[in-house]
C-alpha positions as CSV (number, residue, x, y, z in Angstrom):
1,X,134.5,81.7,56.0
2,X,134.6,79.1,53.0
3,X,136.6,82.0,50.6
4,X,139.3,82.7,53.7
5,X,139.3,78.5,54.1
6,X,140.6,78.3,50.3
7,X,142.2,81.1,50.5
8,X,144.4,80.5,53.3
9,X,144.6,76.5,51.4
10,X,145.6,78.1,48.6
11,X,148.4,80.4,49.7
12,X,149.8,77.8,51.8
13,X,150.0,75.3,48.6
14,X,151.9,78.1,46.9
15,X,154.1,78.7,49.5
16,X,154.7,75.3,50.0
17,X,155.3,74.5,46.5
18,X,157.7,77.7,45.9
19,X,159.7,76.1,48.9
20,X,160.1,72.8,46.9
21,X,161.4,74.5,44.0
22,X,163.8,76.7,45.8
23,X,164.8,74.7,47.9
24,X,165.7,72.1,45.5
25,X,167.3,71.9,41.5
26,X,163.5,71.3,40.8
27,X,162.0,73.4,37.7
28,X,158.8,75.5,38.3
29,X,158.0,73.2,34.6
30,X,159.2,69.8,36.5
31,X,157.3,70.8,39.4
32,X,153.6,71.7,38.0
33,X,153.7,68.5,35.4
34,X,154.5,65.9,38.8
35,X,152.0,68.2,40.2
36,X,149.2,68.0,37.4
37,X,150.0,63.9,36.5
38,X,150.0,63.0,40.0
39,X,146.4,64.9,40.6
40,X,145.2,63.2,37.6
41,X,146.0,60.0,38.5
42,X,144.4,60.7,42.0
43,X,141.5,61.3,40.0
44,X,141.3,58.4,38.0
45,X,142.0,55.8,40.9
46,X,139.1,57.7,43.0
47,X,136.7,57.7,39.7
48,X,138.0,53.7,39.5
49,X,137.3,52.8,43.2
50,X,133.9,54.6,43.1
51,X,132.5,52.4,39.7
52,X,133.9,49.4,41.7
53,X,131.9,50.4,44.6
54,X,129.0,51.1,42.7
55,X,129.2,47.6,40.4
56,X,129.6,45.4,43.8
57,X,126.7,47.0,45.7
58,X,124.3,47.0,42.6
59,X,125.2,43.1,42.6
60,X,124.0,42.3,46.4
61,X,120.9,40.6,46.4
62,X,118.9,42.6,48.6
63,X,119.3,45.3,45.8
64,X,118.6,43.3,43.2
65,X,115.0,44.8,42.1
């Protein structure tokens, strides 16, 4: 079930993706580099938030050893 889950996630990213770029003046180049600096910037504000989280709860008194 969890291969056909991606699977079918994964074709419909494609498909969704090749719509963008035919359906628009949008290079398949354009496309994946929005694509990949976007994602990686997703990344780095989730890594961010979750170090944030992490700092304030170590600081709470109750968890303070």
């Amino acid at each position: 079930r969890l291969f056909s889950y991606v699977f079918i996630w994964i074709v419909n990213v494609a498909g969704a993706a090749a719509w963008v770029v035919c359906a628009t003046e949008v290079r398949w180049r354009d496309f994946g580099r929005v694509v990949a600096h976007r994602a990686a910037s997703a990344y780095a504000s989730t890594g961010n938030v979750f170090a944030w989280l992490y700092e304030s709860l170590r600081s709470l008194p109750f968890l303070q050893g």
